[in-house]
Structures are given as structure tokens and as C-alpha cells.
N, C-alpha and C positions, 0 to 999 in steps of 0.2 A: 793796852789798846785804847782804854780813854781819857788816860793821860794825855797820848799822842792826837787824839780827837781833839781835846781840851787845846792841848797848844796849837792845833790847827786852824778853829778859829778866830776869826779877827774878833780885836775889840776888847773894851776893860770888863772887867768878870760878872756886872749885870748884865752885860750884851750878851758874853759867852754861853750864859746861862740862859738864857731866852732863845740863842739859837741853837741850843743843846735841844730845849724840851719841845722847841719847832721841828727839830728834827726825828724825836722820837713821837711825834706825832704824827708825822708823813709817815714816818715806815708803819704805825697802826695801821693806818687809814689804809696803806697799801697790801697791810698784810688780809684785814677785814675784809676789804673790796677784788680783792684779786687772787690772792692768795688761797687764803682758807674755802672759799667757795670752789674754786679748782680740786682741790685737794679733798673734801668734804665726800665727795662718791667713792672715793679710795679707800675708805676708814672703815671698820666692821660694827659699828654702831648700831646698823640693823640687824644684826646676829645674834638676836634675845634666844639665850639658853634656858631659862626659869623657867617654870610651868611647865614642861611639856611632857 
């Protein structure tokens, strides 16, 4: 899968590599901002068993 990434795209392999790690930056940023915060009241994180 990121081989075929890799040859997808353009440009000699300093480029490719800049637009790789541009890209694994966006899907952060989208996972941070969008993402996780959705998903974050689903999770049972509030559900301390200890102590009781």
C-alpha cells in the first residue's frame, strides 16, 4: 500500500518525501480535530472501577 502511495506521487524522491510527511500531517490534524473528539464520549474512560 505505500509502495503504491510512493509511486503515486509526482516528483524526484526529496519531493516525494515532503509530500509523504505533508500528508501524514493532514490526516493528524484531521484525526485530532475531527476525529478523536467525536469519538472521545463513546470510549468508557469514565468508568473508574478502583476504589469502590
Amino acid at each position: 500500500m505505500y509502495a503504491a502511495l510512493w509511486r503515486l506521487l509526482p516528483g524526484p524522491t526529496w519531493l516525494k518525501l515532503l509530500e509523504a510527511l505533508v500528508l501524514v500531517a493532514l490526516v493528524l490534524i484531521v484525526l485530532m480535530t475531527l476525529v478523536f473528539p467525536a469519538v472521545e464520549p463513546l470510549l468508557p474512560f469514565d468508568d473508574v472501577t478502583v476504589g469502590g
